[in-house]
Structure formats: structure tokens, C-alpha cells
DRENVEXTI-742713 format. One record per residue (C-alpha): x, y, z. Coordinates in steps of 0.25 Angstrom, whole numbers, plus 5000, padded with zeros to 4 digits. Example, Ala and Ser with C-alpha at 12.3 -4.5 7.8 and 13.67 -1.06 7.14 Angstrom:
<pts>
504949825031
505549965029
</pts>
This chain:
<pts>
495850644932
495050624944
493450604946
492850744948
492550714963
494050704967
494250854961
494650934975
494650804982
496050794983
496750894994
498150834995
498750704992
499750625002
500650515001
501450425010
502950405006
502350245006
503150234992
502950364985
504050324977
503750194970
505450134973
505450174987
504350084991
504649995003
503849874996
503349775006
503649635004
502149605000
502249694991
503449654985
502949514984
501549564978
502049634968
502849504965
502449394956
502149324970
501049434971
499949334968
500249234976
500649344988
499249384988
498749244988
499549205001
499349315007
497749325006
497649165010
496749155022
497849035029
498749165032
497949285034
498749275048
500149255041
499849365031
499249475040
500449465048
501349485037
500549605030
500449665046
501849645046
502249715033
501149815035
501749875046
503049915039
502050035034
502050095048
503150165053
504250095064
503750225073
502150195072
501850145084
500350105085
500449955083
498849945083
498450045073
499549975065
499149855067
497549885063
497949975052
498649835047
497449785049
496649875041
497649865030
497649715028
496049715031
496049795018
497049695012
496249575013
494949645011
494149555001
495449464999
496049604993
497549534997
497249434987
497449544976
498649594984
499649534973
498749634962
498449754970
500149774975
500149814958
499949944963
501349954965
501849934953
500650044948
501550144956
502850084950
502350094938
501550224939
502750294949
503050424938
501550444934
501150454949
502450564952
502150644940
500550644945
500950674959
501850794953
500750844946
499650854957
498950964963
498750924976
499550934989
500350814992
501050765004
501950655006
501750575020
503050505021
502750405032
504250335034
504650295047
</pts>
């Protein structure tokens, strides 16, 4: 179970439809060539210094696919983009991008476990479904 300082921590939980469902998952082509055996070498050209410029423009590009056709704050896009690739290359963290993506074979792999544990929890829980 949990450590005794999460007991009451926990009012509700809430999840975004962001592939609740492991086979409904719009994979992005990174992902898709991380989880590949290319994954390594992925991650090793996307963290080389000679095309920071190449490879922000491309994750800005496919990072933005996450945002709905309808938002329409361009800026707050843009910086939240920003913030997301920040965190990315913090520490040269987009060199282990190739072993980090494994998560999603986890939740593949884990997919029946997680339902039958969200079934059995005693906690509200909301669904955000955030499509367009």
C-alpha cells in the first residue's frame, strides 16, 4: 500500500482520455521510432548540439498536435512548448529518450492490472476527455 502520509491525501483522481486505452493511442511518429529498434540512435540524433535548431522545430511541430484545432492562444502554446522540451533536455534527459518511452510498453503490458485496480478504487474519478 501506500506510505502512511498519503492516507486521506487522495480526494479524487482525474484523467485525460490521452490513451486511457492502450489501442487507441494516436502514437507520434517519435514515439513510434523510440520505441523501435532505431530508439538509440533516435535519441542520439536528436540530442546532438549541430541540430538543436532542426530538432526543436520538429518536436514544436509534433508537440503541438496535443493541443486542440480550436485553442487559439498561439503564445501560451508556444511557451508551454517551450517548457516542455526545457524539461526534455534538462541534464541531456533527451539522451535517455530511446529508455524512458519504455513506459509505454509498461502500460501495454500492465493494461488489465491497471483497469482491474481503477475498478476497485475508492476514490472519485473523473474523466477529462480533451478531444477536439
Amino acid at each position: 500500500g501506500l506510505p502512511s502520509y498519503f492516507k486521506n491525501f487522495f480526494k479524487s483522481v482525474t484523467f485525460t482520455n490521452g490513451g486511457m486505452h492502450y489501442d487507441l493511442i494516436n502514437f507520434r511518429i517519435s514515439q513510434t521510432l523510440l520505441l523501435s529498434p532505431l530508439g538509440k540512435f533516435i535519441s542520439r540524433i536528436t540530442s546532438n548540439s549541430k541540430l538543436t535548431g532542426l530538432m526543436t522545430w520538429l518536436g514544436e511541430k509534433q508537440l503541438s498536435t496535443i493541443w486542440s484545432p480550436t485553442y487559439t492562444d498561439d503564445a501560451e502554446r508556444k511557451k508551454d512548448i517551450k517548457h516542455i522540451q526545457d524539461i526534455n533536455r534538462y541534464r541531456d534527459g533527451n539522451r535517455l529518450n530511446h529508455l524512458t518511452i519504455s513506459y509505454l510498453s509498461d502500460r501495454q503490458r500492465f493494461e488489465r492490472r491497471w483497469f482491474r485496480s481503477l475498478k476497485n478504487l475508492h476514490l472519485p474519478v473523473f474523466l477529462l476527455w480533451g478531444d477536439s
